[in-house]
Biopython code that builds the backbone (N, CA, C, O; Angstrom):
import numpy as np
from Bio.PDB.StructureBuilder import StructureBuilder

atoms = [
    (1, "UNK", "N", (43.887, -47.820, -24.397)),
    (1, "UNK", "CA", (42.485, -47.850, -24.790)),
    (1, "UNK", "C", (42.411, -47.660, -26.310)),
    (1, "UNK", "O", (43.142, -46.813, -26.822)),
    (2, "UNK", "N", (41.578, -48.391, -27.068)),
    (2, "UNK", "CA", (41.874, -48.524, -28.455)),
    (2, "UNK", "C", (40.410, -47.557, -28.896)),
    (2, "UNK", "O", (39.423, -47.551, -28.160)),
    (3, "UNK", "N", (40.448, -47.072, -29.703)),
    (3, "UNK", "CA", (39.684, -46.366, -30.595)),
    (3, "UNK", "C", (37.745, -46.596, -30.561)),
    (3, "UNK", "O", (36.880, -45.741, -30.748)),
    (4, "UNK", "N", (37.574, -48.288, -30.205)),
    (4, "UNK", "CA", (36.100, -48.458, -29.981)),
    (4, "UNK", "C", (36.131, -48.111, -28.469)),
    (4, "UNK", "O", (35.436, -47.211, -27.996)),
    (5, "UNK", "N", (37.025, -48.920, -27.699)),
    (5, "UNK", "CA", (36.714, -48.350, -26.027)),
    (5, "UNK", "C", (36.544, -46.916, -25.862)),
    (5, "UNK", "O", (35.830, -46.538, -24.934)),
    (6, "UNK", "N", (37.059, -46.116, -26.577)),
    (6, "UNK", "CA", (37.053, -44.377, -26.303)),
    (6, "UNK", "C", (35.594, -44.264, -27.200)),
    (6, "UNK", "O", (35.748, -43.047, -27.090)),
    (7, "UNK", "N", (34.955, -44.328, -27.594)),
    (7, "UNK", "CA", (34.023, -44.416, -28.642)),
    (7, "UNK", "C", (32.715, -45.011, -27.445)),
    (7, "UNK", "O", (31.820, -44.272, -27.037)),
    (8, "UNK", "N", (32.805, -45.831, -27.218)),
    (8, "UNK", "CA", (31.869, -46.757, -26.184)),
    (8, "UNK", "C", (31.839, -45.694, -24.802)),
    (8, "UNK", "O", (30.813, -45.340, -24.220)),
    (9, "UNK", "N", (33.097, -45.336, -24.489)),
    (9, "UNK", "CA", (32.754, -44.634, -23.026)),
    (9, "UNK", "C", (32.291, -42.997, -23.837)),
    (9, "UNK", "O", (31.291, -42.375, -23.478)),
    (10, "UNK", "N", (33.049, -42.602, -24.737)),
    (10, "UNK", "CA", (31.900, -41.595, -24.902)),
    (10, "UNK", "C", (30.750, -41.130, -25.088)),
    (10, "UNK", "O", (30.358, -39.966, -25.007)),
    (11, "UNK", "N", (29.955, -42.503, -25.460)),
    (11, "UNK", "CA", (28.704, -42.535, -25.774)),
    (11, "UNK", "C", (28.144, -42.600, -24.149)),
    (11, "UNK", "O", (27.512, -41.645, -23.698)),
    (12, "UNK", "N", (28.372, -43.556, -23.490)),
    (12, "UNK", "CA", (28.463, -43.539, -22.117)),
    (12, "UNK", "C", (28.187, -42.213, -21.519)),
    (12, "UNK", "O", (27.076, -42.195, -20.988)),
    (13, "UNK", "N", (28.728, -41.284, -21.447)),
    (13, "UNK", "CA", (29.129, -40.243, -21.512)),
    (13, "UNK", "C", (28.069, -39.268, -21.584)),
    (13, "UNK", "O", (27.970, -38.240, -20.914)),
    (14, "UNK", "N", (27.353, -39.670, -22.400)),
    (14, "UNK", "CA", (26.822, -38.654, -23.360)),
    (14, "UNK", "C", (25.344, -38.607, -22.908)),
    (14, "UNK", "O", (24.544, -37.686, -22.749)),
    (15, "UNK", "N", (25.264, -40.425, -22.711)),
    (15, "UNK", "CA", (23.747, -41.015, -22.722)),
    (15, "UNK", "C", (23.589, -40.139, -21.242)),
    (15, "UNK", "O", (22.534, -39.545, -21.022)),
    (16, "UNK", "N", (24.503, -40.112, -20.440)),
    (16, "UNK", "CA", (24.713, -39.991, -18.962)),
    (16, "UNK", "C", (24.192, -38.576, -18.900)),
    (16, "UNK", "O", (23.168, -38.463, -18.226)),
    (17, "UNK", "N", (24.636, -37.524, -19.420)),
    (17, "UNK", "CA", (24.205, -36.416, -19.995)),
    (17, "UNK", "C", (23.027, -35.845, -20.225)),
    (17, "UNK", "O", (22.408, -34.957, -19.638)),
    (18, "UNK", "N", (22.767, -36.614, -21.350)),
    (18, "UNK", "CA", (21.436, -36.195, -21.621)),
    (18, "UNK", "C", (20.199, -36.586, -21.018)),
    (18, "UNK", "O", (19.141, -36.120, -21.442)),
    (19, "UNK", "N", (20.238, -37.532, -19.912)),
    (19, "UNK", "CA", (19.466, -38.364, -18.808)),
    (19, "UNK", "C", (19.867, -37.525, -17.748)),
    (19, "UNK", "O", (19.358, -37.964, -16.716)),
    (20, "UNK", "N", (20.553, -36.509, -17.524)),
    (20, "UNK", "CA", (20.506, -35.639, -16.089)),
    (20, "UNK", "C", (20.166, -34.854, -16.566)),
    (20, "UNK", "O", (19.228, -34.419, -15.898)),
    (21, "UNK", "N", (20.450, -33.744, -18.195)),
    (21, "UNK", "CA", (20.313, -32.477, -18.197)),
    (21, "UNK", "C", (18.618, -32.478, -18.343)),
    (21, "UNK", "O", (18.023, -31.416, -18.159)),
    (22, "UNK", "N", (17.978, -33.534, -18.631)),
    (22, "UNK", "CA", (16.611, -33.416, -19.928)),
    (22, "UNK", "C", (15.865, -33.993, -18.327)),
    (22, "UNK", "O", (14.655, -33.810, -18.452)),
    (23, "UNK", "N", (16.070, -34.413, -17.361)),
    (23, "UNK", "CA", (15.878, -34.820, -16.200)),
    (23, "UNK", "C", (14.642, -36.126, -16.684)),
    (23, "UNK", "O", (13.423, -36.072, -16.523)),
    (24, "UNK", "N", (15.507, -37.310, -17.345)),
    (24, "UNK", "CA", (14.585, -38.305, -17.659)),
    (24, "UNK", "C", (14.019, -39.126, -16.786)),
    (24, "UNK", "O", (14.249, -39.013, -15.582)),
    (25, "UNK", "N", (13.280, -39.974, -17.235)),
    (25, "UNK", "CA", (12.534, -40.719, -16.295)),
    (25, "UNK", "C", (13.697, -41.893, -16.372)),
    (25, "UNK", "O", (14.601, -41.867, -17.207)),
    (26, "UNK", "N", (13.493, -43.204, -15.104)),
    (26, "UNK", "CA", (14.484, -43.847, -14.819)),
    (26, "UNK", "C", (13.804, -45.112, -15.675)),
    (26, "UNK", "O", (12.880, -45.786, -15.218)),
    (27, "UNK", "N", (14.538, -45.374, -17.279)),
    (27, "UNK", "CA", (13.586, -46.704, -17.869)),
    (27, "UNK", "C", (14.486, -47.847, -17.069)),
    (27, "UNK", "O", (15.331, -47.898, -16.176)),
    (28, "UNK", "N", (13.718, -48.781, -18.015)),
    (28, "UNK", "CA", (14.675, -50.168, -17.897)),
    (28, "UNK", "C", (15.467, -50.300, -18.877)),
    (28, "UNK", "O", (15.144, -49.751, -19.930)),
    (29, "UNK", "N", (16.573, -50.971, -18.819)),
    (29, "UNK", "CA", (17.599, -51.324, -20.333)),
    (29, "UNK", "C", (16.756, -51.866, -21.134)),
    (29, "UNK", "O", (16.980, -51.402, -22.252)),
    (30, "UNK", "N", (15.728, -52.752, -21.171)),
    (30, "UNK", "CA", (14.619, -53.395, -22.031)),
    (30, "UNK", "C", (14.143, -51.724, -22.634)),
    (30, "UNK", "O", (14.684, -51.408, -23.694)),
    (31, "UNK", "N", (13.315, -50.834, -22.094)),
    (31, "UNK", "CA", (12.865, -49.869, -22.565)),
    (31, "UNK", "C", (13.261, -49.008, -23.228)),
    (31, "UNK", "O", (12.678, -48.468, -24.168)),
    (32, "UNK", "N", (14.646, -48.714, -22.667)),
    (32, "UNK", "CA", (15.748, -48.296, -23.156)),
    (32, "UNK", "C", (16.122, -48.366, -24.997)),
    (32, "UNK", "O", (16.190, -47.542, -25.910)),
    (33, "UNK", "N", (16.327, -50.101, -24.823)),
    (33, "UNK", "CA", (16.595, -50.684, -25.937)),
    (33, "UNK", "C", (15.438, -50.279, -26.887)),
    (33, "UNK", "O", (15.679, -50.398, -28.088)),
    (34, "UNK", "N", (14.571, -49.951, -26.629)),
    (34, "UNK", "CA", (13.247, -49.648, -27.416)),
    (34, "UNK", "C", (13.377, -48.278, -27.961)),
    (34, "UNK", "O", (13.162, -48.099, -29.160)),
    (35, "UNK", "N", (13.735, -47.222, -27.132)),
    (35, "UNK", "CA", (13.277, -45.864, -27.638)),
    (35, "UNK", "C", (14.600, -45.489, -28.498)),
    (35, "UNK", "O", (14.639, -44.716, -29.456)),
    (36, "UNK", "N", (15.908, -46.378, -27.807)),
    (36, "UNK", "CA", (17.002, -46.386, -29.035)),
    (36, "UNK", "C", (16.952, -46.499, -30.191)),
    (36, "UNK", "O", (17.448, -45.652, -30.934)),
    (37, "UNK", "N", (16.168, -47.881, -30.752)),
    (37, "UNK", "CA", (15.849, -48.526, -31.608)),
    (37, "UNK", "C", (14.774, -47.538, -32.559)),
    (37, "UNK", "O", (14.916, -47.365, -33.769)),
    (38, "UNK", "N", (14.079, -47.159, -32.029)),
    (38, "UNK", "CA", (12.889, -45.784, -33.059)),
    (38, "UNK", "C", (13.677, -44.995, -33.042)),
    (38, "UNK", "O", (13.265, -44.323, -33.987)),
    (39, "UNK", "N", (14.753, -44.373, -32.625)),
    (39, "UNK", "CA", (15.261, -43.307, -32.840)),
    (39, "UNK", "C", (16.258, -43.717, -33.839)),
    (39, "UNK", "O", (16.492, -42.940, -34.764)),
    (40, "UNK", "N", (16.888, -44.867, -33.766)),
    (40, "UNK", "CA", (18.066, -45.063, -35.071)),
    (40, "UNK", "C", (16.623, -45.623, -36.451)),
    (40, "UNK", "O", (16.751, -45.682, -37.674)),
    (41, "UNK", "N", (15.690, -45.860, -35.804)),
    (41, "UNK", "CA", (14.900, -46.103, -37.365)),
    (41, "UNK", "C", (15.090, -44.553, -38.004)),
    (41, "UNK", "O", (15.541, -44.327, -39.127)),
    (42, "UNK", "N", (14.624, -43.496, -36.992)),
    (42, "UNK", "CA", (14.383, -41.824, -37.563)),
    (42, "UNK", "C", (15.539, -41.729, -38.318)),
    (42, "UNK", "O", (15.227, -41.558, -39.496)),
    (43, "UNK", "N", (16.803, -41.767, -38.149)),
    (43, "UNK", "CA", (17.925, -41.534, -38.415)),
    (43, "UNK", "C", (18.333, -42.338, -39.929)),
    (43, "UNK", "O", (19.103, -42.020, -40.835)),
    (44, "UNK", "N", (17.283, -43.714, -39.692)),
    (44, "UNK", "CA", (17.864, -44.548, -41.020)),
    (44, "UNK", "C", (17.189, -43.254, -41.924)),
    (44, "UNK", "O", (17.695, -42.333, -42.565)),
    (45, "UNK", "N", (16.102, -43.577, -41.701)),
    (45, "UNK", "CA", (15.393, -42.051, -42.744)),
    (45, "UNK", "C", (15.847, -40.999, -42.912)),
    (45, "UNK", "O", (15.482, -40.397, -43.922)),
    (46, "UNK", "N", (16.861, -40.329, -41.958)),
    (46, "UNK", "CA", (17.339, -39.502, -42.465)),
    (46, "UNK", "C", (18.694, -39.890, -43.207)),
    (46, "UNK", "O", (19.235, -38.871, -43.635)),
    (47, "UNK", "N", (19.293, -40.865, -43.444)),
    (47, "UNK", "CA", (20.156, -41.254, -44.063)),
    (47, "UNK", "C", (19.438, -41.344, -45.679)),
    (47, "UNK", "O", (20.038, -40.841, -46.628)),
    (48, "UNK", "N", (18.398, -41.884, -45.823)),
    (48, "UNK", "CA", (17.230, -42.499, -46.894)),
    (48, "UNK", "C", (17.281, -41.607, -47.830)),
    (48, "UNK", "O", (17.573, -41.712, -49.021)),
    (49, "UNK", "N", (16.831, -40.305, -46.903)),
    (49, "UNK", "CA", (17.177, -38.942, -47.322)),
    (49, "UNK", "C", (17.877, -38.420, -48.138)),
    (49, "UNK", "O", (17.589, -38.000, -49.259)),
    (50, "UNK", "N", (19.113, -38.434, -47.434)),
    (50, "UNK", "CA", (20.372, -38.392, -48.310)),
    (50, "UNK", "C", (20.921, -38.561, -49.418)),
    (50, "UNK", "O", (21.527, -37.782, -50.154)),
    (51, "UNK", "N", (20.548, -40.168, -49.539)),
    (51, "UNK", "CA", (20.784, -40.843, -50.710)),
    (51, "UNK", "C", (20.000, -40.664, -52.063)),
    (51, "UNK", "O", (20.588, -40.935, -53.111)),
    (52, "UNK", "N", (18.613, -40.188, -52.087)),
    (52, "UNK", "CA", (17.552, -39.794, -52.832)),
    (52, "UNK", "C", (16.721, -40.841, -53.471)),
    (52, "UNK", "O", (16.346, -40.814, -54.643)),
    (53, "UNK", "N", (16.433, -41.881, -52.494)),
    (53, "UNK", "CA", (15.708, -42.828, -52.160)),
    (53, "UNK", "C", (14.178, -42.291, -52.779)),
    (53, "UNK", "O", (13.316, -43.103, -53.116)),
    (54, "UNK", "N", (14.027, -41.126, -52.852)),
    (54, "UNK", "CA", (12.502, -41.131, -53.727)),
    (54, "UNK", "C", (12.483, -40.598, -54.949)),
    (54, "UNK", "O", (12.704, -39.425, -55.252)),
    (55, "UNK", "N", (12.187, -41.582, -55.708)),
    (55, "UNK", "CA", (12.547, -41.457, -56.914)),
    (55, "UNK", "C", (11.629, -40.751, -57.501)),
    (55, "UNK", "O", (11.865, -40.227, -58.589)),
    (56, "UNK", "N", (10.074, -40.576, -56.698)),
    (56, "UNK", "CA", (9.361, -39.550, -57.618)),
    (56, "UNK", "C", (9.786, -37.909, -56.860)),
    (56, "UNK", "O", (8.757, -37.283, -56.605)),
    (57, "UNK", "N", (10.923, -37.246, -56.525)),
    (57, "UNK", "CA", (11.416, -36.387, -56.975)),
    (57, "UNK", "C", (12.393, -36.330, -57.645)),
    (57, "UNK", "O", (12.835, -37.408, -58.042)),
    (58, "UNK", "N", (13.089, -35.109, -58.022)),
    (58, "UNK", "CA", (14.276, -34.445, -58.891)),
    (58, "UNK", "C", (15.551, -35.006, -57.815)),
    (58, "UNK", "O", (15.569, -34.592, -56.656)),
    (59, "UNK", "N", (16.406, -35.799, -58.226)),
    (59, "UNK", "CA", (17.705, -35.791, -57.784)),
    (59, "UNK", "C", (18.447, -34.755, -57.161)),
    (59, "UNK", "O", (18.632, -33.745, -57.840)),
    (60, "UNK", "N", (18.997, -34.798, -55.798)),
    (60, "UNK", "CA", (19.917, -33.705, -55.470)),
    (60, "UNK", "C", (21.193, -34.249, -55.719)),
    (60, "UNK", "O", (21.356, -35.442, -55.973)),
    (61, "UNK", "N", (22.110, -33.417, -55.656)),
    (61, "UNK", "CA", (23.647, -33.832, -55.536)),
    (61, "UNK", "C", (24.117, -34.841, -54.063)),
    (61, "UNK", "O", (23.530, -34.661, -52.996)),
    (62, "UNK", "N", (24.635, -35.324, -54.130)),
    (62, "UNK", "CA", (25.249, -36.681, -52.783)),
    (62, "UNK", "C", (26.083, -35.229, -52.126)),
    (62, "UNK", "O", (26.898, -34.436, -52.598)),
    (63, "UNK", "N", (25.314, -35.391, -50.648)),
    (63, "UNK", "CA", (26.428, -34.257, -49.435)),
    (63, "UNK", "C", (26.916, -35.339, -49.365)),
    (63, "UNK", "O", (26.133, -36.253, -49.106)),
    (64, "UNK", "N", (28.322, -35.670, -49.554)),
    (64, "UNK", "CA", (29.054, -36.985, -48.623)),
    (64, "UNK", "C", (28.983, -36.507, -46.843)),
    (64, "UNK", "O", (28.715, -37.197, -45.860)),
    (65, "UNK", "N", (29.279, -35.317, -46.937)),
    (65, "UNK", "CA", (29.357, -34.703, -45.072)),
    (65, "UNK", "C", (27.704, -34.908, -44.647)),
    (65, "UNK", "O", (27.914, -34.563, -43.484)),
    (66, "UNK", "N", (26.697, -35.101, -44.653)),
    (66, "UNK", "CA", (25.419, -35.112, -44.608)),
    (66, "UNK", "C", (25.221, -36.391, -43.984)),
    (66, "UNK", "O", (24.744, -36.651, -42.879)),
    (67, "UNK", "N", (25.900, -37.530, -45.344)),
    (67, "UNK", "CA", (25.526, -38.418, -45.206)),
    (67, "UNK", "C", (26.450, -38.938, -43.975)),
    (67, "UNK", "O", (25.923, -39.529, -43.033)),
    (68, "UNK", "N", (27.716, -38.717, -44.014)),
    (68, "UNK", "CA", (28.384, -39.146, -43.069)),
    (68, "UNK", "C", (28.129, -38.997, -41.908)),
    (68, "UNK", "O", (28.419, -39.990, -41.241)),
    (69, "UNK", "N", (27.468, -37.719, -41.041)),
    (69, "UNK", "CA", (26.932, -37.122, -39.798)),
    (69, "UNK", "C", (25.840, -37.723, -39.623)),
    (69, "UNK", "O", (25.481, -37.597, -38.452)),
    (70, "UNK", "N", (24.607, -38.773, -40.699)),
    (70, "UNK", "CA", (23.590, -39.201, -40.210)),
    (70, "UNK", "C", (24.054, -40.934, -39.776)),
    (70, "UNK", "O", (23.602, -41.577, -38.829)),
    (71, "UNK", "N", (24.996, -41.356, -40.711)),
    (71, "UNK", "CA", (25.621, -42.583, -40.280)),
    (71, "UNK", "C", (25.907, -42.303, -39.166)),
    (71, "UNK", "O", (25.411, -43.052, -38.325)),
    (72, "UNK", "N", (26.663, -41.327, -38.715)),
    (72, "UNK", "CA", (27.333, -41.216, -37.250)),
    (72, "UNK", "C", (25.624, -41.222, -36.305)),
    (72, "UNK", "O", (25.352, -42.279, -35.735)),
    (73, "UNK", "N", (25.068, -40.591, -36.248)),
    (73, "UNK", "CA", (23.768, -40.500, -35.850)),
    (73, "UNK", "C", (23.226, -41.951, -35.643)),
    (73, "UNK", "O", (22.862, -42.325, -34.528)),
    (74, "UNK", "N", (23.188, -42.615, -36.546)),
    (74, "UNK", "CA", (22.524, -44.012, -36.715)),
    (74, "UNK", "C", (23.799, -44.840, -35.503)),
    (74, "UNK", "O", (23.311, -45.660, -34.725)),
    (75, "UNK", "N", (24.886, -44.657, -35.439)),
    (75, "UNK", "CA", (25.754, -44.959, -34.749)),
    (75, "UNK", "C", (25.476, -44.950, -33.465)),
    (75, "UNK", "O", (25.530, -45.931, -32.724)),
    (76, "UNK", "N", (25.111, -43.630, -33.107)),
    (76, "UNK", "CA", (25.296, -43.052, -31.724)),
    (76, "UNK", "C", (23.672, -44.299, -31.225)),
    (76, "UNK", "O", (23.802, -45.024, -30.238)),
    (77, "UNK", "N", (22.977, -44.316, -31.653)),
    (77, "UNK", "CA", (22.190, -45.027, -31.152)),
    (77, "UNK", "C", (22.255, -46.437, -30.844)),
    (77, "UNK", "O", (21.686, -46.981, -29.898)),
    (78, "UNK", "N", (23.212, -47.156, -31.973)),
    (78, "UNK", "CA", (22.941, -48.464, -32.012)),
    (78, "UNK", "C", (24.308, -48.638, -30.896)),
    (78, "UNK", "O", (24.593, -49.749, -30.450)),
    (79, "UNK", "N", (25.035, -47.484, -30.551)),
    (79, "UNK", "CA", (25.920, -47.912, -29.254)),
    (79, "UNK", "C", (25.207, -47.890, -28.483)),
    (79, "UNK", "O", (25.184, -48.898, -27.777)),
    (80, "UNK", "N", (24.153, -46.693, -28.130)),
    (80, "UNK", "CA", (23.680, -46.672, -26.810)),
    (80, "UNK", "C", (22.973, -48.230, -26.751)),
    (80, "UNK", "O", (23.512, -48.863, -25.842)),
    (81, "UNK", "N", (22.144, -48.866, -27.307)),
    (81, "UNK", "CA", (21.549, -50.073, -27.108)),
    (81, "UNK", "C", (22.656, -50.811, -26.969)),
    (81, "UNK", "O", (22.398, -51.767, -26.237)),
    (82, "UNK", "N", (24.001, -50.816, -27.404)),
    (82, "UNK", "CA", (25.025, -52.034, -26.761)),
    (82, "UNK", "C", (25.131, -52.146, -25.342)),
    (82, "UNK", "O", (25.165, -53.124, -24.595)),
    (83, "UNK", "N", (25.194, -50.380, -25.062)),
    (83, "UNK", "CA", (25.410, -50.126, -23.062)),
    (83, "UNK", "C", (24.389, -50.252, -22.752)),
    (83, "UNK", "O", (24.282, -50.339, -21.529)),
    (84, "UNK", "N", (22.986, -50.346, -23.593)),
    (84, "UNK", "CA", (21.662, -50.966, -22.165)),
    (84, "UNK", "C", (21.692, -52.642, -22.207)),
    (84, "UNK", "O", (21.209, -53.340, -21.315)),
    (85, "UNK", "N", (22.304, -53.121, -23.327)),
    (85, "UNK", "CA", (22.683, -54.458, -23.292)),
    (85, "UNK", "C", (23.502, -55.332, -22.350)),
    (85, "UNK", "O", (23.399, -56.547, -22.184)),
    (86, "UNK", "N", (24.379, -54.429, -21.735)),
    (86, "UNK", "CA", (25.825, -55.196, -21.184)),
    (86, "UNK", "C", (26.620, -54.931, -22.109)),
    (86, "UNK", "O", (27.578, -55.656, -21.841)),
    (87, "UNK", "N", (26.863, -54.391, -22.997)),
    (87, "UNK", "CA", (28.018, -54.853, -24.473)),
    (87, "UNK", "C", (29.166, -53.540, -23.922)),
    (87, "UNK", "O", (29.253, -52.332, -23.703)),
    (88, "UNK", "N", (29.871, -54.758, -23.908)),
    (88, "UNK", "CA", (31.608, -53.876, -23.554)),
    (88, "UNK", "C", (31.979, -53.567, -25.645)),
    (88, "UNK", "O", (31.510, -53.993, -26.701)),
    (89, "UNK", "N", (32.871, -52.773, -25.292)),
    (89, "UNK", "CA", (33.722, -52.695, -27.177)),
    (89, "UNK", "C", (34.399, -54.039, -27.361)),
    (89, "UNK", "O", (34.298, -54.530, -28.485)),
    (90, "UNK", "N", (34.910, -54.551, -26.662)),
    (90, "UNK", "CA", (35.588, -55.914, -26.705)),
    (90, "UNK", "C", (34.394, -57.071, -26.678)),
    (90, "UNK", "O", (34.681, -58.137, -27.222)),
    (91, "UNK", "N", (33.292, -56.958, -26.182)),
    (91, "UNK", "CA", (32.244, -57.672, -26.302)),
    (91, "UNK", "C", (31.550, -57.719, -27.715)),
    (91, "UNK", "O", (31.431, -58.734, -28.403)),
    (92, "UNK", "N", (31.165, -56.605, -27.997)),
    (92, "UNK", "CA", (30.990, -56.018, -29.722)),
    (92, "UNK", "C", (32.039, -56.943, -30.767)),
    (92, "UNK", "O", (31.623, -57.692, -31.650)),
    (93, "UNK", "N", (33.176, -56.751, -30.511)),
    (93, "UNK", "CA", (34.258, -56.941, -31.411)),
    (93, "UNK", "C", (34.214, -58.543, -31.598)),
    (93, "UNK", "O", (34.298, -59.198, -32.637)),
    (94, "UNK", "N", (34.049, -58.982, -30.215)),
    (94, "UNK", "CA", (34.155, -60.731, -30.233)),
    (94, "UNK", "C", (32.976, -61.204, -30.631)),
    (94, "UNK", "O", (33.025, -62.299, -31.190)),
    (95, "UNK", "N", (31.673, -60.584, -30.480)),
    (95, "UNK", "CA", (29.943, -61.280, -31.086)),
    (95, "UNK", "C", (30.071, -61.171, -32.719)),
    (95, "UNK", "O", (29.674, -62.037, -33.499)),
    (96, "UNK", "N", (30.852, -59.645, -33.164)),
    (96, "UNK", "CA", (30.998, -59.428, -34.571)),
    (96, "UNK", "C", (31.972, -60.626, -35.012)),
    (96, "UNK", "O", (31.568, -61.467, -35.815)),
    (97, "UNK", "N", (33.186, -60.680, -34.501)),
    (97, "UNK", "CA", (33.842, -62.236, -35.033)),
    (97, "UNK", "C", (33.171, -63.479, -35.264)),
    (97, "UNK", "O", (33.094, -64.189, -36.267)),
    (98, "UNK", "N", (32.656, -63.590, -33.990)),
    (98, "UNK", "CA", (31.476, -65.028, -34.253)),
    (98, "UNK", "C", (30.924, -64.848, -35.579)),
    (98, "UNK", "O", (31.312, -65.253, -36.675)),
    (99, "UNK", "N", (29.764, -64.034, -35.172)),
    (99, "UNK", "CA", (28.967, -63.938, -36.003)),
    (99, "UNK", "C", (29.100, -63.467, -37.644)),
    (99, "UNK", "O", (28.131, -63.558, -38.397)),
    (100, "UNK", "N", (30.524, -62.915, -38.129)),
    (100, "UNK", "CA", (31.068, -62.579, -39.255)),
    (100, "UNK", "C", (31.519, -63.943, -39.550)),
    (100, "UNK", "O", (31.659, -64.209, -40.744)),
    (101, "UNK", "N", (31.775, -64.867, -38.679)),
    (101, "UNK", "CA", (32.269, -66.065, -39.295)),
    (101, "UNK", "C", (30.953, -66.900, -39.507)),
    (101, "UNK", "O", (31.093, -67.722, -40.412)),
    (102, "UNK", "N", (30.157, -66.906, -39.127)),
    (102, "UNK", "CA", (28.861, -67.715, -39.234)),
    (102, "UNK", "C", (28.109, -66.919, -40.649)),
    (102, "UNK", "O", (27.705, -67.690, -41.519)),
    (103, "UNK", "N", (27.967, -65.796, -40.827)),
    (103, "UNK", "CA", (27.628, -65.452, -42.251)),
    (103, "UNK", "C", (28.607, -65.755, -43.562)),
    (103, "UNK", "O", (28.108, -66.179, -44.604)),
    (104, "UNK", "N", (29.736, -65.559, -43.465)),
    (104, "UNK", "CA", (30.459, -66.525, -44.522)),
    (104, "UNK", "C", (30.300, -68.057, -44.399)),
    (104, "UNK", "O", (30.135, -68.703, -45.434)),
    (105, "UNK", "N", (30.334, -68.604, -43.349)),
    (105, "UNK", "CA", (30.050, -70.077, -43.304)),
    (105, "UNK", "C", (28.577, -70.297, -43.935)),
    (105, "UNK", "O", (28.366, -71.378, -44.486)),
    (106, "UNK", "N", (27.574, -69.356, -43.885)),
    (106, "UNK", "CA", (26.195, -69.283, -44.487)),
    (106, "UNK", "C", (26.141, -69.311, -45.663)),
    (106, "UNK", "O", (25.290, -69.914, -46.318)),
    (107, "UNK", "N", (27.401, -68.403, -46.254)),
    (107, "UNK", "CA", (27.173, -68.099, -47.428)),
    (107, "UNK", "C", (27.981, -68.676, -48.706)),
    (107, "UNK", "O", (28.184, -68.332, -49.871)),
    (108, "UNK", "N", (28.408, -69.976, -47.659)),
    (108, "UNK", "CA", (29.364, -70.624, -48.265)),
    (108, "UNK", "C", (28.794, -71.985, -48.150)),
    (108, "UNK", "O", (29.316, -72.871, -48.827)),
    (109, "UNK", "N", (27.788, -72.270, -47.380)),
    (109, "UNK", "CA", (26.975, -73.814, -47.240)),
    (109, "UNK", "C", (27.816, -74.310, -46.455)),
    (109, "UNK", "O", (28.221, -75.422, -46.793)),
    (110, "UNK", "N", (28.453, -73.661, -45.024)),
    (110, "UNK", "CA", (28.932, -74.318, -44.172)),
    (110, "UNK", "C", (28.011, -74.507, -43.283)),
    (110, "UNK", "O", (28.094, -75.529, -42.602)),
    (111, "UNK", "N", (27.239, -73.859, -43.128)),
    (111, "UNK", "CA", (26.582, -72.954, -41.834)),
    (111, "UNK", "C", (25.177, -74.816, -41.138)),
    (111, "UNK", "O", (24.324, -75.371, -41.831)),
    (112, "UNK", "N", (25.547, -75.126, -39.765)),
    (112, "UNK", "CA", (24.721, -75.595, -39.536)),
    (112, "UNK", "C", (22.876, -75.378, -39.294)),
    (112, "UNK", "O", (22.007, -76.135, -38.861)),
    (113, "UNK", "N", (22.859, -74.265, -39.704)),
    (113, "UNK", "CA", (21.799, -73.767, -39.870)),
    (113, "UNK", "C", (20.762, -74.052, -41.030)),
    (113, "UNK", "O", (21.185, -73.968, -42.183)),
    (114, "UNK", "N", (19.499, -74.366, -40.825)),
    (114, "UNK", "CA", (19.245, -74.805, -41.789)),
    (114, "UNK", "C", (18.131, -73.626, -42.864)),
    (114, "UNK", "O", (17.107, -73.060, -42.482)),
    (115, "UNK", "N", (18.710, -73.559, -44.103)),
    (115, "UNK", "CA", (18.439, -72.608, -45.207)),
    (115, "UNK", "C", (18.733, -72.155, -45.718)),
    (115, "UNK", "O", (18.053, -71.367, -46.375)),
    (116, "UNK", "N", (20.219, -72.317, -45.846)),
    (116, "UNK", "CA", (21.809, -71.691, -46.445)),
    (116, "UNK", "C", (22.556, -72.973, -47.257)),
    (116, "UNK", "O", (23.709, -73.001, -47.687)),
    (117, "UNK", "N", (21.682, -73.862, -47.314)),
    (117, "UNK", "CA", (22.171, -74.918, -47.719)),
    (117, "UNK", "C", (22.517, -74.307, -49.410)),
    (117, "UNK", "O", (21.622, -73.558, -49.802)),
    (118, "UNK", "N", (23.943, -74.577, -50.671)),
    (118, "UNK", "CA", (24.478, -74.369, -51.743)),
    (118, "UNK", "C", (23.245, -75.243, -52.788)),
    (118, "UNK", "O", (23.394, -75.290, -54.010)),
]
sb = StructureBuilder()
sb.init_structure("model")
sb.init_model(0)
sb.init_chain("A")
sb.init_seg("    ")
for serial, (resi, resn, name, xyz) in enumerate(atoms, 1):
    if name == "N":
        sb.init_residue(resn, " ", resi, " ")
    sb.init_atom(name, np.array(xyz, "f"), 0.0, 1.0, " ", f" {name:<3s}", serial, name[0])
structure = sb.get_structure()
């Protein structure tokens, strides 16, 4: 088992968890995908945070550990929406290939798509 599969079932894991201990209601993966999705927005903000994205205050110093634990955060969500998706780690890995090859082909005026044209 490689490093995303242990990663994927722990989230698994986790989601499983917190849907028995918090005694949730039974959504749909559609709904699912929804309350994931506002919750990794909260998280982008708290990343936003981090960085000192508002420029009408005083600068803090960069926590690299801060920032790193809210990335992980932003993480934990955008897995759980892979498992209300169907998305295996090997499923992830092969849509990211496609699709990593279709943004260089974009960005290179390969791309049959039209609006990327050089």
């Amino acid at each position: 088992m490689d490093k995303l599969d242990t990663i994927f079932m722990m989230q698994q894991k986790l989601n499983e968890d917190i849907r028995v201990r918090r005694n949730l209601p039974q959504y749909s993966p559609e709904e699912w995908v929804q309350k994931h999705a506002m919750a990794m927005v909260a998280e982008l903000s708290e990343v936003l945070d981090e960085v000192n994205y508002k420029w009408w205050k005083k600068p803090k110093e960069l926590n690299h550990a801060a920032l790193k634990e809210e990335l992980v955060d932003v993480f934990h969500f955008f897995l759980s929406m892979c498992l209300e998706a169907g998305m295996t780690a090997e499923d992830l890995y092969r849509v990211y290939l496609d699709k990593n090859k279709e943004n260089f082909d974009r960005q290179m005026g390969l791309s049959a798509k039209k609006g990327y044209e050089l």
